[in-house]
C-alpha positions as CSV (number, residue, x, y, z in Angstrom):
1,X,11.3,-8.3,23.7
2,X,14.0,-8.1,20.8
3,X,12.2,-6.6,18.0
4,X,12.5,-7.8,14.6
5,X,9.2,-7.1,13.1
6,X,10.0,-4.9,10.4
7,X,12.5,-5.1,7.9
8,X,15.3,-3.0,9.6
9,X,15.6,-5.9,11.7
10,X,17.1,-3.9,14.5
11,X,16.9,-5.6,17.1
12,X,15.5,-3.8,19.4
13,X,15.0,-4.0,23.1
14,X,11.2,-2.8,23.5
15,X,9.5,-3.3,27.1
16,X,6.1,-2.0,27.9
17,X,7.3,1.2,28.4
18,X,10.3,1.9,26.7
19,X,11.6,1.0,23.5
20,X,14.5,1.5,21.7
21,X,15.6,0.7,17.9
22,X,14.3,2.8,14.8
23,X,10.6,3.2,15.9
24,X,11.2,3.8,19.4
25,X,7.6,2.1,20.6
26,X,7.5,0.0,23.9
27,X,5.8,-3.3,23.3
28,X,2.3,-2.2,24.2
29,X,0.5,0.0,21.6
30,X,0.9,3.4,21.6
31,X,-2.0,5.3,19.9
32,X,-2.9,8.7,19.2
33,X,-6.6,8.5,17.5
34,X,-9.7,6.6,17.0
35,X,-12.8,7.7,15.5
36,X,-14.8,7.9,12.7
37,X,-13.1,9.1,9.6
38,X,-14.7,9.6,6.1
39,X,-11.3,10.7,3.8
40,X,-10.6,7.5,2.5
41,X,-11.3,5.9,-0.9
42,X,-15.0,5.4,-0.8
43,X,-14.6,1.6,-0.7
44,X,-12.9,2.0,3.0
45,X,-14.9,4.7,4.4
46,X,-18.6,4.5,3.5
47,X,-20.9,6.6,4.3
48,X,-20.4,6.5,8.3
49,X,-16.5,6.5,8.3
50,X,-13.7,4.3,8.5
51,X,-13.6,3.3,12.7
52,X,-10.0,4.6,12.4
53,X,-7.2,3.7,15.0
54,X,-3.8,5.6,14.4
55,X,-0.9,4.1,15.9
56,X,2.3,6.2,17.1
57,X,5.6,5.4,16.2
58,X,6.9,4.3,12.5
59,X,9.4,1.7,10.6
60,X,10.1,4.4,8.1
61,X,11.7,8.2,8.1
62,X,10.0,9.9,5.2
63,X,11.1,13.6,5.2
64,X,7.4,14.5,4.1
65,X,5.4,13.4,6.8
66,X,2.3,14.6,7.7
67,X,1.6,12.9,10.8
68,X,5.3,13.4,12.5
69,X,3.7,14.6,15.9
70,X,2.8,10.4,16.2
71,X,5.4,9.3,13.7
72,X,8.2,10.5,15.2
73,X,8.0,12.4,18.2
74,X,5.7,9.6,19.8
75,X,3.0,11.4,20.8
76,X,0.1,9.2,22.3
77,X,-1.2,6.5,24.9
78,X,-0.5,3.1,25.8
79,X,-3.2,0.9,25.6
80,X,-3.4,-2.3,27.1
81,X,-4.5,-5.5,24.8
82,X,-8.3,-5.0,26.6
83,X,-8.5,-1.4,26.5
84,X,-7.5,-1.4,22.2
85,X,-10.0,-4.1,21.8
86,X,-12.5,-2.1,23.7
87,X,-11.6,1.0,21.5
88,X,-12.5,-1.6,18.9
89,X,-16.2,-2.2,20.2
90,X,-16.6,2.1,20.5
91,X,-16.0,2.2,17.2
92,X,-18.0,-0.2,16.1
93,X,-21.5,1.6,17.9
94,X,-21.1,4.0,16.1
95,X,-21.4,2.4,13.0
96,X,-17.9,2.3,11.7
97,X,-17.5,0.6,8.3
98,X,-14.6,-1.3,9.2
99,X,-11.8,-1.1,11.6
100,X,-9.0,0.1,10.1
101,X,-5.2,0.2,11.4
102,X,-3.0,3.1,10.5
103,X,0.7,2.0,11.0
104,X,0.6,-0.7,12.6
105,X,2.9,-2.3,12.5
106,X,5.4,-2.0,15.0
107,X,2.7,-4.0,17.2
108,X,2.3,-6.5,14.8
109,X,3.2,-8.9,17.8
110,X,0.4,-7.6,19.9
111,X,-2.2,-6.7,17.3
112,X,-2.3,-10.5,15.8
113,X,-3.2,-11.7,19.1
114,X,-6.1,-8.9,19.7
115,X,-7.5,-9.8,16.4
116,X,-8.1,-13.4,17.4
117,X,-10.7,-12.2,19.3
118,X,-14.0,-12.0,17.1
119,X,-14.4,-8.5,15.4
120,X,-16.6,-6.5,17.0
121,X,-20.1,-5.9,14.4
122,X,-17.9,-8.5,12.4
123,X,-16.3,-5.7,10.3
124,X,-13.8,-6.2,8.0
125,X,-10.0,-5.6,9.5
126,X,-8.2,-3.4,7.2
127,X,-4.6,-3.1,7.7
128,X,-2.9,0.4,6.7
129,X,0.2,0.3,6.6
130,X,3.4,2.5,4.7
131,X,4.1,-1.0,3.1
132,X,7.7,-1.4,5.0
133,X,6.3,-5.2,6.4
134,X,8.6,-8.3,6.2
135,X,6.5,-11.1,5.2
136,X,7.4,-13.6,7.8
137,X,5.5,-11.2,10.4
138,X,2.6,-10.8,7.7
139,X,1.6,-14.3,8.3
140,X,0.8,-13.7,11.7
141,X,-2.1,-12.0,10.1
142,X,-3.1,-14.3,7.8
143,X,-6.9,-15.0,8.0
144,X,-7.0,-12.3,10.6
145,X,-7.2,-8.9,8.5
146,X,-9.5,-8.7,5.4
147,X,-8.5,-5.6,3.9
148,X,-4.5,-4.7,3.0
149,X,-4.1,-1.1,2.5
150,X,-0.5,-0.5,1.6
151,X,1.4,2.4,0.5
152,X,3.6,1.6,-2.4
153,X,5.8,4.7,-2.2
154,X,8.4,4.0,-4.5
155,X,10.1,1.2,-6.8
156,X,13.4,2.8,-6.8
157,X,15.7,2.3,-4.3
158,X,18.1,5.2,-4.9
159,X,14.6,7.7,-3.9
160,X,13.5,5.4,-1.4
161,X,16.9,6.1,1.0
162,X,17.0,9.5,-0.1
163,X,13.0,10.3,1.2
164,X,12.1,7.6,3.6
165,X,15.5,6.2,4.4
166,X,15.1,2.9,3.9
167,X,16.8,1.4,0.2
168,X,15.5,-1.6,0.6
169,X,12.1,-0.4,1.1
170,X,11.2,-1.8,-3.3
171,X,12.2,-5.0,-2.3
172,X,10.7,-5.5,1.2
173,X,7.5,-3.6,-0.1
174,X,6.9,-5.4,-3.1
175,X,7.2,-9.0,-1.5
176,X,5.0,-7.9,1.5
177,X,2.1,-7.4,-1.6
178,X,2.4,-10.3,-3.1
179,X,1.9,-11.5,0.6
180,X,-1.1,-9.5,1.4
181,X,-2.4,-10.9,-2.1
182,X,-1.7,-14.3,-1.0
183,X,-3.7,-14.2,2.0
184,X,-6.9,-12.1,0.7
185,X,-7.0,-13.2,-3.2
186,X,-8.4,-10.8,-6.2
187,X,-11.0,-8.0,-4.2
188,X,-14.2,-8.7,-2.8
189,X,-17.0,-5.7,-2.7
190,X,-20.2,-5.1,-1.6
191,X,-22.9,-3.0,-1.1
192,X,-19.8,-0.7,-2.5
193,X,-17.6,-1.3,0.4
194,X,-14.5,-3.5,0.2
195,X,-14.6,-6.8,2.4
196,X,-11.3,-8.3,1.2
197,X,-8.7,-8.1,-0.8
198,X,-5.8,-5.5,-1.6
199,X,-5.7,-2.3,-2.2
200,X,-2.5,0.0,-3.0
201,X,-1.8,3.5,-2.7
202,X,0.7,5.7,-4.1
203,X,1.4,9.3,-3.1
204,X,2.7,11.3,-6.4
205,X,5.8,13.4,-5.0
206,X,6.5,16.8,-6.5
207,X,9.1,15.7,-9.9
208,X,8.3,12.3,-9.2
209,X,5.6,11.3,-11.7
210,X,7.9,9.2,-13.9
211,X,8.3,6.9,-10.4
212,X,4.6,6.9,-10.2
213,X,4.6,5.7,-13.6
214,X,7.0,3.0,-12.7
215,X,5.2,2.1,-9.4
216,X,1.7,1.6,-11.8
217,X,3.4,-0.3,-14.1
218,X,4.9,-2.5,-11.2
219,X,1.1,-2.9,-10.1
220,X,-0.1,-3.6,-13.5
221,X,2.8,-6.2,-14.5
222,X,2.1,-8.3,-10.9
223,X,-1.5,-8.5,-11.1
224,X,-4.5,-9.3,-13.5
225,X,-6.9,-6.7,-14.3
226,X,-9.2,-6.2,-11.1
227,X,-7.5,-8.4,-9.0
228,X,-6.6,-5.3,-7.2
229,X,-7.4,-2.0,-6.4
230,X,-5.4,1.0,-6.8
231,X,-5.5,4.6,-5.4
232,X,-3.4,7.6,-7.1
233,X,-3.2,10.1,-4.5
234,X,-2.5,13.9,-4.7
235,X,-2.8,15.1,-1.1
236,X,1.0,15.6,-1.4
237,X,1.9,18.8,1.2
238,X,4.9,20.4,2.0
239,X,5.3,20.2,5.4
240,X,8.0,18.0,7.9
241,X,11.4,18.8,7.1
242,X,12.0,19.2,3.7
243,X,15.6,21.4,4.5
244,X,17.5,18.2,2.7
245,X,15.0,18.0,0.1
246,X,14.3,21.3,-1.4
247,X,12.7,19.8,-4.5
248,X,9.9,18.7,-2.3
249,X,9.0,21.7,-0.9
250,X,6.1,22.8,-3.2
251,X,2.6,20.8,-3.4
252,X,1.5,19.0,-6.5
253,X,0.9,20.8,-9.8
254,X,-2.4,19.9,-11.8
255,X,-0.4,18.9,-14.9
256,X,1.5,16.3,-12.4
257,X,-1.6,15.0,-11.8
258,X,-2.6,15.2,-15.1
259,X,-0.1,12.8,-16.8
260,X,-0.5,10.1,-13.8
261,X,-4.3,10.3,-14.2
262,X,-3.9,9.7,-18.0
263,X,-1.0,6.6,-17.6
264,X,-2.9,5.2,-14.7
265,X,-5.9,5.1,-17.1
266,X,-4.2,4.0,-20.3
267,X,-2.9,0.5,-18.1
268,X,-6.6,0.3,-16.9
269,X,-5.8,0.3,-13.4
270,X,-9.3,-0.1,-11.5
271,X,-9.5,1.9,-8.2
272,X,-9.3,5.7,-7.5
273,X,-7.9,8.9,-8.6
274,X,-7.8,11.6,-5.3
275,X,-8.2,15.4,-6.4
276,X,-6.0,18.4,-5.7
277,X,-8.9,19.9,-3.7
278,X,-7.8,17.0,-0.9
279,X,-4.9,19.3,0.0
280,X,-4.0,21.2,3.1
281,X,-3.1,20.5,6.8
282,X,-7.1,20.7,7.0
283,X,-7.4,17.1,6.1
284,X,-4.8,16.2,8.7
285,X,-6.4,14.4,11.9
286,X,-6.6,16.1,15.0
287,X,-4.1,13.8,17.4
288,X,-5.9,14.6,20.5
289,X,-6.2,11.1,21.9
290,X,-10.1,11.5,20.9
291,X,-11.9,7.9,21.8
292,X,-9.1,6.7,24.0
């Protein structure tokens, strides 16, 4: 396989157990995770959990990581189209609100194909991804995922090279929402869980909360009011290697938080607003290979 399915567009030579290119995934998915997991936005986790699937590998290079044992160093197993599915159907038993998809997707190729296959419990798909998609590989997905959960990390190019290596990542992420929107349409909720639509996330870095600012008013220009959802998240924590970012090396202050709070309320933003208390490598998953 020559692997264009993000926007690097590296062409990539990726066989089932090697690949090579930015990512550096073979073609079947590599995972690391999936169980149960109750820290997301109410909406995605319920009251049983998010059935969670965290995929290794990633189209982006952001300095802060969290998750760089899977993002980078590749930590995790191959699964085979049957056995993911099968993960799928675990995870359903249990009870799991939906199934969501953390970084998927550098198996974009192999993931649209297990999703034609009905869902198991008919859950909602939900599709979490760093927002890095090219929207010719989004359509592979159309009428397939229900829920878009994308990071929009920044709308300046200049910080987007600088943090996650990737300039063009404004552009590329902004067009892949208006696709996601496309497909799903304004949000759909109930019983206080979301069964389709999008939902957008941004991560307020340390001296960044004028480009949080921008990112809102981004949201708020592109959409009507309630047509999506959107999460202001503060789990910001210094760890990955920060050596060519000094700035970053400190968490969140409150009054950070503070002003974002107050300008996401002032554009009347529906969605979420995550605390300080959220903070700490506590909060990130154990990468164990736990139900796999």
């Amino acid at each position: 396989m020559i692997c264009n399915l993000c926007p690097r567009r590296c062409g990539a030579l990726r066989d089932e157990t090697h690949g090579e290119g930015f990512c550096r995934m073979p073609t079947l998915p590599v995972c690391a995770r999936a169980a149960l997991h109750l820290w997301e936005e109410p909406c995605i986790s319920g009251t049983a959990g998010a059935g969670t699937v965290f995929f290794s590998g990633c189209t982006l290079g952001c300095v802060f990581c969290q998750n760089r044992s899977i993002s980078r160093e590749n930590f995790g197993k191959p699964l085979t189209a049957d056995e993911l599915y099968a993960a799928f159907q675990r995870l359903a038993s249990h009870g799991a609100s939906c199934i969501e998809l953390v970084t998927p997707t550098q198996f974009t190729h192999v993931l649209s194909r297990v999703l034609e296959r009905p869902v198991p419990g008919g859950l909602p798909v939900v599709w979490n991804s760093g927002g890095y998609e090219r929207t010719e590989v989004l359509r592979a997905l159309d009428g397939k995922v229900h829920v878009y959960l994308p990071d929009l990390k920044y709308v300046t190019p200049a910080l987007a090279e600088r943090y996650s290596g990737a300039a063009n990542y404004p552009q590329a992420a902004q067009a892949a929402i208006g696709e996601m929107y496309r497909q799903r349409g304004p949000i759909r909720m109930k019983d206080g869980l979301l069964k389709s639509g999008v939902l957008i996330r941004h991560l307020i870095l340390p001296g960044q909360v004028k480009e949080a600012k921008r990112v809102m008013d981004w949201v708020a220009e592109s959409f009507p009011p309630g047509a999506v959802l959107f999460s202001l998240m503060a789990q910001y924590t210094p760890v990955g290697r920060l050596d060519g970012a000094p700035e970053l090396c400190r968490p969140l202050r409150p009054s950070e938080l503070r002003s974002a709070r107050e300008y996401m309320e002032n554009l009347g933003l529906a969605g979420y607003v995550q605390e300080l208390d959220a903070v700490g490598e506590g909060f990130i998953p154990a990468f164990d290979l736990t139900g796999l």
